[in-house]
C-alpha positions in Angstrom: -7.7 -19.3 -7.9 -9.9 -16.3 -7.0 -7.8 -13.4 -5.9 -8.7 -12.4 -1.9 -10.8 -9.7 -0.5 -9.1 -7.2 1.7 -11.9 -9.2 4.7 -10.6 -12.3 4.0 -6.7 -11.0 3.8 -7.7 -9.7 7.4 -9.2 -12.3 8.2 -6.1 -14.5 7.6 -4.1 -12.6 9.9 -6.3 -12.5 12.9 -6.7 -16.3 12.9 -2.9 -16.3 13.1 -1.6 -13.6 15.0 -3.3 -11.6 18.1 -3.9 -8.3 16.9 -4.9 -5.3 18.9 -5.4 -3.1 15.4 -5.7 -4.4 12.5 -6.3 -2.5 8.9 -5.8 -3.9 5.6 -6.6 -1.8 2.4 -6.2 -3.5 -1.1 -7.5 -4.3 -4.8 -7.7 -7.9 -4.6 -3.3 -8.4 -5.6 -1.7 -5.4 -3.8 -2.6 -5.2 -0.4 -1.1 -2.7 2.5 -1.9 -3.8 6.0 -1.1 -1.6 9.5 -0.9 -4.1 12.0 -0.8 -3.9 15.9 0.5 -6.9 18.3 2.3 -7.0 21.5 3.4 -10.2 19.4 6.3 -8.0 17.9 7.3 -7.1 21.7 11.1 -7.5 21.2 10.8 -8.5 17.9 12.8 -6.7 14.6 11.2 -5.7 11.5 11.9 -8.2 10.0 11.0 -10.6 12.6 8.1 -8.5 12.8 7.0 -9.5 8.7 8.1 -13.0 9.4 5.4 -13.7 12.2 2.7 -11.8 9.5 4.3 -14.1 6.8 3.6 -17.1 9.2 0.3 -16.3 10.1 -0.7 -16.3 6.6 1.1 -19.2 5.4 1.2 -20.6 1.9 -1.3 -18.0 0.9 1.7 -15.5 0.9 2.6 -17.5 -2.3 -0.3 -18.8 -3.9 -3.2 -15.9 -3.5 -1.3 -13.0 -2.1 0.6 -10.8 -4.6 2.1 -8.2 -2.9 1.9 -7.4 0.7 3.3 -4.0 2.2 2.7 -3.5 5.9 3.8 -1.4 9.1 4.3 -3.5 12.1 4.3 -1.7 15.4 3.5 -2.8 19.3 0.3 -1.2 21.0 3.2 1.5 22.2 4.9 2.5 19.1 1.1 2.6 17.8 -0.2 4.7 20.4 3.2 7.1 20.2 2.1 7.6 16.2 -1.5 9.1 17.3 -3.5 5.5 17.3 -5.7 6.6 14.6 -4.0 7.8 11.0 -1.6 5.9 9.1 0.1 6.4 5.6 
């Protein structure tokens, strides 16, 4: 199975989750995504990486390697400067 692009990794995740900001950076097996959703309203970090672990269902296993990502609501983003991340 071909390994995904960092598009098509981004594009998983908008088709399962809303997403006010979305970036996903990546080499085709490691991937690090910053994702923004009033969908983690309420939610844990964990709960957080479950609903991104949902969205992209069994591609987590079979295509997607390794996954690192920063969930935050529009708020938290827009308290970190809305524009920079790690």
């Amino acid at each position: 199975m071909a390994e995904p692009t960092v598009a098509e990794v981004r594009g998983y995740i908008q088709a399962g989750l809303p997403c006010e900001h979305l970036q996903v950076e990546g080499d085709g097996r490691h991937f690090f995504a910053t994702i923004v959703s009033s969908a983690f309203e309420g939610l844990n970090r964990v709960r957080r990486h479950q609903r991104v672990y949902a969205a992209l269902g069994d591609r987590m296993r079979e295509q997607i390697h390794a996954l690192s990502m920063k969930t935050l609501t529009p708020a938290e983003y827009s308290a970190q400067g809305a524009t920079h991340h790690p």
